[in-house]
C-alpha positions in Angstrom: 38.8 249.2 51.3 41.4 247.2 49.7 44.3 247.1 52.2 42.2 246.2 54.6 40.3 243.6 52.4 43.9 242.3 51.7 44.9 242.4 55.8 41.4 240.5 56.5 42.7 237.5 53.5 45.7 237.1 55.3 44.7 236.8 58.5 41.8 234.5 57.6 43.7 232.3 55.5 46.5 231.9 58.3 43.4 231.2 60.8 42.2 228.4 58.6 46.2 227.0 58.3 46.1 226.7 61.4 42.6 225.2 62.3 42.7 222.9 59.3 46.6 221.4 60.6 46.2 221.7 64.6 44.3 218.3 64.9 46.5 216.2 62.9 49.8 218.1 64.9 48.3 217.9 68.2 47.9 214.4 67.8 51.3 213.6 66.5 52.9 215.7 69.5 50.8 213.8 72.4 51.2 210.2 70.6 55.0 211.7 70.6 55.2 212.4 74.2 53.7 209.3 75.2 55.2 206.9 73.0 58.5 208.7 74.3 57.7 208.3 77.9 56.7 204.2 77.3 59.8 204.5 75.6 61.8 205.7 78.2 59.9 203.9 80.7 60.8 200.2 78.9 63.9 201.4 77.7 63.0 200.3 73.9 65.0 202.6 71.4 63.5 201.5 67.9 62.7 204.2 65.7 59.9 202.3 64.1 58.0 202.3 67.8 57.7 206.2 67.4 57.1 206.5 63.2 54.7 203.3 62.9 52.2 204.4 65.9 52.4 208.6 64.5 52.0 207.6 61.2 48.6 205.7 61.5 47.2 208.2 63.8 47.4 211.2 62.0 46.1 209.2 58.8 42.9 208.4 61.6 42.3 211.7 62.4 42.6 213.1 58.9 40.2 210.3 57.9 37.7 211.4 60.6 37.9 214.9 60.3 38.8 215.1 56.3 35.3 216.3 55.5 35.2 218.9 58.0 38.9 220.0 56.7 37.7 219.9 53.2 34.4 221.8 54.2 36.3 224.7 55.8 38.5 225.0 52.8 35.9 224.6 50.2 34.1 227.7 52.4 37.0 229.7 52.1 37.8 229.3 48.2 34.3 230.1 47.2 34.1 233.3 49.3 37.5 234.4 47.8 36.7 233.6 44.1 33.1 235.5 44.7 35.0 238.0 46.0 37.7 238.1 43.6 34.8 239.8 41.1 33.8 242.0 43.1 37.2 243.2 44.0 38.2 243.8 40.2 35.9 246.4 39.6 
């Protein structure tokens, strides 16, 4: 029981990594890829064009989604510290 307890931890808490930070990196990559291609496009090479624009839109999307990322990791900590007593004895 505990191996596999400790296997299922792992794996849940790398799930949640990667749920919780996938918006907020997905949106910095596309806003990326298009601010490089209007980049390319206009043939503007400021770094502040690609920082400025990223910057403000991952602090969007963690404002939208915050509660939902807080939520989710609120979840998860109360299901491990319950568990944590049980797993003691």
């Amino acid at each position: 029981m505990g191996e596999t307890y400790i296997i299922n931890l792992g794996r849940d808490s790398v799930s949640l990594i990667f749920t919780i930070v996938s918006p907020i990196l997905l949106t910095a990559l596309f806003l990326g890829i298009a601010i490089a291609i209007l980049q390319a496009v206009t043939q503007i090479q400021d770094m502040s064009i690609t920082f400025v624009p990223k910057f403000v839109a991952m602090f969007v999307v963690m404002y939208v989604l915050g509660g939902w990322m807080l939520n989710n990791i609120s979840t998860f900590t109360i299901r491990l510290l319950t568990s944590i007593a049980y797993f003691t004895h």
